[in-house]
BAVEXMAR-675507 format. One line per field, with one value per residue (C-alpha): x, y, z; residue in three letters; residue number from 1. Coordinates in steps of 0.2 Angstrom, whole numbers, plus 5000, padded with zeros to 4 digits. Last residue first. Layout:
px	[X; ...]
py	[Y; ...]
pz	[Z; ...]
marti	[ala; ...]
fiza	[NUM; ...]
// end
This chain:
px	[5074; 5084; 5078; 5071; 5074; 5065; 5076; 5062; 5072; 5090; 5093; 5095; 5074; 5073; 5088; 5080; 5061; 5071; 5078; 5060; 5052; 5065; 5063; 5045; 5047; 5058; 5048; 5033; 5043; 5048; 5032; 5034; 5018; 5007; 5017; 5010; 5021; 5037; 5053; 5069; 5064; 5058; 5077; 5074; 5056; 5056; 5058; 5049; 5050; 5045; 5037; 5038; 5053; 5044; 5031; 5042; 5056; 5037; 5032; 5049; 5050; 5032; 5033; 5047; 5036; 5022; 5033; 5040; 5022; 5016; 5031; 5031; 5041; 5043; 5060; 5072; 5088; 5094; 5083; 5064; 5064; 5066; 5057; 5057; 5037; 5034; 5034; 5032; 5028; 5028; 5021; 5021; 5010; 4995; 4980; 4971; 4980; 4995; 4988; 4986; 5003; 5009; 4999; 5012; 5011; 4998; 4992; 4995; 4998; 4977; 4972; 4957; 4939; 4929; 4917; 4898; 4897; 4908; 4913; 4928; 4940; 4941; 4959; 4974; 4977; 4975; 4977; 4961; 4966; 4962; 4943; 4941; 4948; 4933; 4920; 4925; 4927; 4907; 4904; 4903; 4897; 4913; 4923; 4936; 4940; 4961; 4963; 4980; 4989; 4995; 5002; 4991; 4990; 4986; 4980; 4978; 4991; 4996; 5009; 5003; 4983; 4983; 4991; 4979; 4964; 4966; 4954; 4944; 4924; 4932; 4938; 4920; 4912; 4922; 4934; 4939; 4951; 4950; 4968; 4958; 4965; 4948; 4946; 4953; 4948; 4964; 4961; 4965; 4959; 4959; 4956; 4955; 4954; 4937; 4928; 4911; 4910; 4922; 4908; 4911; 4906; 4911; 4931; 4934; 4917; 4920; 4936; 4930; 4915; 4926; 4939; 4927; 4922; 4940; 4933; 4948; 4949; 4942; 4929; 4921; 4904; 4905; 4891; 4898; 4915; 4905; 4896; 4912; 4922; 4910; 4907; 4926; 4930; 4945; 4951; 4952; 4949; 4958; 4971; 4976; 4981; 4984; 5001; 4992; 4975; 4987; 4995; 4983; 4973; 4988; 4987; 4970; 4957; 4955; 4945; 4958; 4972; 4959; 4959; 4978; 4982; 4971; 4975; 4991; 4989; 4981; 4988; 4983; 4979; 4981; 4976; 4976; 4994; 5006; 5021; 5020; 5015; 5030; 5022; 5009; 5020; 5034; 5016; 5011; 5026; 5028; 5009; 5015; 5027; 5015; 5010; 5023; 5009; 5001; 5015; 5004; 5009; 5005; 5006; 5005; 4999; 5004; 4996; 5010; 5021]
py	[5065; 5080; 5088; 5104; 5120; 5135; 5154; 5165; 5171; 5165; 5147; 5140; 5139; 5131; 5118; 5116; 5113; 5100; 5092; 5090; 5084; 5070; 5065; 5063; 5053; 5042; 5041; 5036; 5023; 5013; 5006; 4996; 4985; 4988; 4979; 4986; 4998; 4990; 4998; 5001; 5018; 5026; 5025; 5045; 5053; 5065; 5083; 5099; 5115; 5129; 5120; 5122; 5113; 5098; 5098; 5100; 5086; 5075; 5078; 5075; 5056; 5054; 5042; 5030; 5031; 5023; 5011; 5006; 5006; 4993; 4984; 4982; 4967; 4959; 4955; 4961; 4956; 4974; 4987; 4993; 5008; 5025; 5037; 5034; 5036; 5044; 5061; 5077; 5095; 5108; 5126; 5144; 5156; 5144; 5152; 5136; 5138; 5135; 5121; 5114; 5116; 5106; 5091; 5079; 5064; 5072; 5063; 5045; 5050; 5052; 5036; 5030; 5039; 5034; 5049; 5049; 5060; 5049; 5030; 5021; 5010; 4994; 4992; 4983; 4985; 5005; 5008; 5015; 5028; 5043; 5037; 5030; 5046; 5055; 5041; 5043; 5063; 5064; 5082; 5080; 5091; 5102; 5094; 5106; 5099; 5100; 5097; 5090; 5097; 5090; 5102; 5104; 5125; 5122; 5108; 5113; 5115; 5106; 5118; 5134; 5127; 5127; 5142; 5154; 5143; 5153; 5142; 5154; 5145; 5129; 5131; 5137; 5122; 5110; 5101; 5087; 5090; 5079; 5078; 5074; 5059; 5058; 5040; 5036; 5053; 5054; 5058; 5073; 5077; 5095; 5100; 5119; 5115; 5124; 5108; 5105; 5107; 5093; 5081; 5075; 5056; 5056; 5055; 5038; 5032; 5040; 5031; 5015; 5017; 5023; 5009; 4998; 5003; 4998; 4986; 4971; 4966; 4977; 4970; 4953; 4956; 4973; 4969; 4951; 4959; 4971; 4959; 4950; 4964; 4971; 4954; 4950; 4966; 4977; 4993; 4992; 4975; 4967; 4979; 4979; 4997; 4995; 5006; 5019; 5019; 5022; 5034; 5045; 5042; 5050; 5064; 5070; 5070; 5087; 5083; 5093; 5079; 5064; 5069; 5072; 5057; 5047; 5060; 5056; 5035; 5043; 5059; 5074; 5091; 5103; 5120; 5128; 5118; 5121; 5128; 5139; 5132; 5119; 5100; 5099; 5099; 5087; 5075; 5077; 5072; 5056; 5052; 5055; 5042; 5027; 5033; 5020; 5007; 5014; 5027; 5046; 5062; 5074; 5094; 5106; 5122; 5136; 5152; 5164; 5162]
pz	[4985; 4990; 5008; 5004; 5016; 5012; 5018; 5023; 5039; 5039; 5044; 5060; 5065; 5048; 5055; 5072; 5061; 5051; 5064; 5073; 5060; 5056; 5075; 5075; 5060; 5064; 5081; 5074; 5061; 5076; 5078; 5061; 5064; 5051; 5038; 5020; 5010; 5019; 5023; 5015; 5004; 5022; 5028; 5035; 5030; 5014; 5016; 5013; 5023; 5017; 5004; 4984; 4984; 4992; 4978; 4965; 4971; 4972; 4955; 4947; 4955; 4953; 4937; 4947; 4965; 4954; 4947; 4966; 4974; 4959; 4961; 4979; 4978; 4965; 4959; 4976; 4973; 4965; 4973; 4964; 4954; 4961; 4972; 4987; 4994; 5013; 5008; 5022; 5015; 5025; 5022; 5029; 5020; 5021; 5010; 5005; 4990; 4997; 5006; 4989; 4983; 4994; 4991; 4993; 4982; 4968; 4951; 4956; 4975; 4973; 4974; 4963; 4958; 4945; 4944; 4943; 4960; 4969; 4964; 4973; 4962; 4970; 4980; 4972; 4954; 4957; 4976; 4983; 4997; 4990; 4986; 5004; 5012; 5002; 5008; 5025; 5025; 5018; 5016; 4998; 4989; 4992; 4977; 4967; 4951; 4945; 4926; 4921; 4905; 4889; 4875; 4862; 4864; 4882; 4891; 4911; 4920; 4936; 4948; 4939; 4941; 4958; 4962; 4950; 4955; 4975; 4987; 4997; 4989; 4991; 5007; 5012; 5002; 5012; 5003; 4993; 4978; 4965; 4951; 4934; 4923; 4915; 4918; 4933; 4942; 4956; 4975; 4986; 5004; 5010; 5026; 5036; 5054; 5062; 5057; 5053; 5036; 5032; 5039; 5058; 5062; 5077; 5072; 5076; 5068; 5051; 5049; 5052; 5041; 5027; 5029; 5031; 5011; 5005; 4993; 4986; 4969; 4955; 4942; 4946; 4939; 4948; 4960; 4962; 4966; 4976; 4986; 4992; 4996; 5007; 5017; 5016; 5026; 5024; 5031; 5050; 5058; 5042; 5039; 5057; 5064; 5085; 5084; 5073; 5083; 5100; 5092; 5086; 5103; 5110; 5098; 5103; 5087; 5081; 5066; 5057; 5063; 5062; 5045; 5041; 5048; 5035; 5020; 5023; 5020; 5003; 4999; 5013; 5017; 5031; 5036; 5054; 5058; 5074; 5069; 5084; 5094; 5093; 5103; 5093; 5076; 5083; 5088; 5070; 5063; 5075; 5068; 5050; 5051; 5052; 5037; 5031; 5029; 5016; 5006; 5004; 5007; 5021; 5016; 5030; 5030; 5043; 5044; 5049; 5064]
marti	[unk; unk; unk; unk; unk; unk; unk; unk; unk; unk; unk; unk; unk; unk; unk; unk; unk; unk; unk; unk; unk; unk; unk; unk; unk; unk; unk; unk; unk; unk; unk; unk; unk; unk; unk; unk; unk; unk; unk; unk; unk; unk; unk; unk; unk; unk; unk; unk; unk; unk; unk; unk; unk; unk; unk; unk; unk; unk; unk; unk; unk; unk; unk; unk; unk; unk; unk; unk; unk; unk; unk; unk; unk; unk; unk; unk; unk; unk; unk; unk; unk; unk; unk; unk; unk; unk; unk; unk; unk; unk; unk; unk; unk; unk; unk; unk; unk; unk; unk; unk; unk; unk; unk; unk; unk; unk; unk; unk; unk; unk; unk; unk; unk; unk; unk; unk; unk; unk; unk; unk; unk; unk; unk; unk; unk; unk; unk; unk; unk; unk; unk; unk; unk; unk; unk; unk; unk; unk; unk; unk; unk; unk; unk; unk; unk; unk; unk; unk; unk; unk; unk; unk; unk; unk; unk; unk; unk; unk; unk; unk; unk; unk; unk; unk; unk; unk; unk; unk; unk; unk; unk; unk; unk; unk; unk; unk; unk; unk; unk; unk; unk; unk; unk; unk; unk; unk; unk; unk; unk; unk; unk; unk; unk; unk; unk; unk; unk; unk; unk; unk; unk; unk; unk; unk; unk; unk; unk; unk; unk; unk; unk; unk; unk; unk; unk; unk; unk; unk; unk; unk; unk; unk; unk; unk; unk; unk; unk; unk; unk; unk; unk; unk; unk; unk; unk; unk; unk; unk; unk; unk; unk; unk; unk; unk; unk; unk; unk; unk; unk; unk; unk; unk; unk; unk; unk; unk; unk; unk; unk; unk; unk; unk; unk; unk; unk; unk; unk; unk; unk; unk; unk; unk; unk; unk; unk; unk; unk; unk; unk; unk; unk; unk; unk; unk; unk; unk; unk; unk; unk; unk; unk; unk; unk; unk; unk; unk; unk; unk; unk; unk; unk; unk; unk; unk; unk]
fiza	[305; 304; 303; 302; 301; 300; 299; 298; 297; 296; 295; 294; 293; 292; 291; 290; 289; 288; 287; 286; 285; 284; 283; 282; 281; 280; 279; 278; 277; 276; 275; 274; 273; 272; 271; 270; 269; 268; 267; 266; 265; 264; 263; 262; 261; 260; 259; 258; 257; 256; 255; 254; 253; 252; 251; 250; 249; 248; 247; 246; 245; 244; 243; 242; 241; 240; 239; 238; 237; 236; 235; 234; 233; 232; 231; 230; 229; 228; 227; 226; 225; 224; 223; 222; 221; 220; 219; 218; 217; 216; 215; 214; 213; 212; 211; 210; 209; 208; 207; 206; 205; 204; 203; 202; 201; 200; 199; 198; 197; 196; 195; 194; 193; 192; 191; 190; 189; 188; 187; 186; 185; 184; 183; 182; 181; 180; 179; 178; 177; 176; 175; 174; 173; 172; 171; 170; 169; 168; 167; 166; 165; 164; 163; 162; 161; 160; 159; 158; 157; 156; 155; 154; 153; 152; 151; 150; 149; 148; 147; 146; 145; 144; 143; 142; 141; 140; 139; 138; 137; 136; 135; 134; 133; 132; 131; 130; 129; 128; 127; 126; 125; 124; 123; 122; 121; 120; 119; 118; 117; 116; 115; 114; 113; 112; 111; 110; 109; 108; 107; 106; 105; 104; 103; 102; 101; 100; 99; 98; 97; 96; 95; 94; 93; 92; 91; 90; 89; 88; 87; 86; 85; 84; 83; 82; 81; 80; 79; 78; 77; 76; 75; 74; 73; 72; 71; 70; 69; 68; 67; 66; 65; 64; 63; 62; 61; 60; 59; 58; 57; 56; 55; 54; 53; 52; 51; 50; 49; 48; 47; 46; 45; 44; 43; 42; 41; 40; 39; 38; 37; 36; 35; 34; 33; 32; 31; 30; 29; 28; 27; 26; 25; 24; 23; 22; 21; 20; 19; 18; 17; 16; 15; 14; 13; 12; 11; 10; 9; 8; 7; 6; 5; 4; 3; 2; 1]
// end
């Protein structure tokens, strides 16, 4: 197989998923990944993927996730709202420090996996890309910039900055997992930085550039409004699933394979304890890789949305 890339997308609680994903992957040499990156939730899995963390203890973090041991702490948000002068709601900093203490504390140029973590410049409307200097330096502009252009002849585009100053895999997780309207923004070299599913769901297109010349792309967000009977819940997920819709049919028709996980429109953005969703997602994987296999050679296979 050639270098595999794979693409993890963001949807909080539903990441749950990625972890069956990953185990499909582990369990096929050869679709195994060298390069991966990831959108919020994903760029959690695909972390402790590229920092070569065993895939039981995956598991066993995923099944054991609580917001409150894990992600937030009333300390942290308490001196930032003060900080801020009440700005933002809730800090996501434990979720740095957490992070950084499951994978020993390993900087993105210490790994032998290719990453790529992607967050969202609030007030520039910039796509970030964190990365190693060595990806950084091998990344190809001409395949980032065709998927999100820049502004040319008055037409709007989206400007995509490369970051390999910052080694720090916490704080970049951090910054792509920072909900608008939920989490404090999270500040990196003098930008204001908020997730990265606002500007990028499935960073397939990344992993291409990274040099991948096989890719899979995984979402975890449906994208459409909210369903009848349910006034309030998840809007802000549900109206940022409604802006991606094209982006996220582009990202998983530029895959190989690209698909979205089975039911995941039904379930909950933030209950940790949807188990079940590690085997939906080990399954899906599976099916997906019979039906490649299946299919003539280079045919891509994209799951409609």
């Amino acid at each position: 197989m050639k270098r595999v890339g794979l693409a993890l997308g963001g949807g909080a609680a539903r990441g749950l998923a990625h972890i069956g994903v990953l185990r499909a992957l582990k369990e096929e040499k050869r679709y195994q990944p060298v390069i991966v990156a990831g959108t919020s939730a994903g760029s959690i899995m695909a972390a402790m993927y590229a920092c070569e963390i065993p895939q039981d203890t995956i598991e066993t973090v995923g099944k054991e996730f609580d917001w409150f041991r894990h992600v937030l702490n009333i300390g942290d948000t308490l001196r930032n709202f003060f900080e801020r002068k009440g700005k933002g709601l809730v800090s996501n900093e434990k979720l740095g420090r957490t992070l950084n203490e499951l994978i020993g504390g390993k900087k993105f140029s210490d790994l032998s996996i290719d990453l790529a973590i992607t967050a969202s410049d609030l007030e520039n409307g910039s796509r970030i890309i964190f990365t190693s200097e060595k990806v950084a330096h091998a990344l190809k502009r001409e395949v980032i910039e065709h998927y999100l252009p820049r502004e040319t002849e008055g037409k709007p585009g989206c400007e995509t900055l490369i970051v390999s100053d910052c080694d720090d895999i916490g704080m970049a997780v951090r910054a792509s997992c920072a909900v608008p309207g939920i989490f404090q923004p999270v500040c990196i070299n003098n930008m204001t930085l908020v997730d990265g599913g606002l500007l990028d769901q499935v960073p397939v297109d990344i992993v291409r550039a990274m040099g991948a010349r096989f890719t899979i792309g995984v979402s975890l967000t449906k994208p459409f409004g909210q369903k009848k009977g349910s006034p309030g819940r998840a809007l802000l997920p549900s109206l940022v699933g409604v802006m991606s819709l094209q982006q996220v049919r582009k990202s998983l028709e530029l895959a190989d394979i690209g698909f979205q996980i089975s039911g995941i429109g039904d379930r909950s953005f933030v209950d940790p304890h949807q188990h079940d969703l590690i085997e939906i997602g080990y399954n899906d994987m599976k099916h997906w890789l019979r039906q490649y296999e299946q299919s003539r050679r280079g045919l891509r296979i994209f799951r409609k949305v």
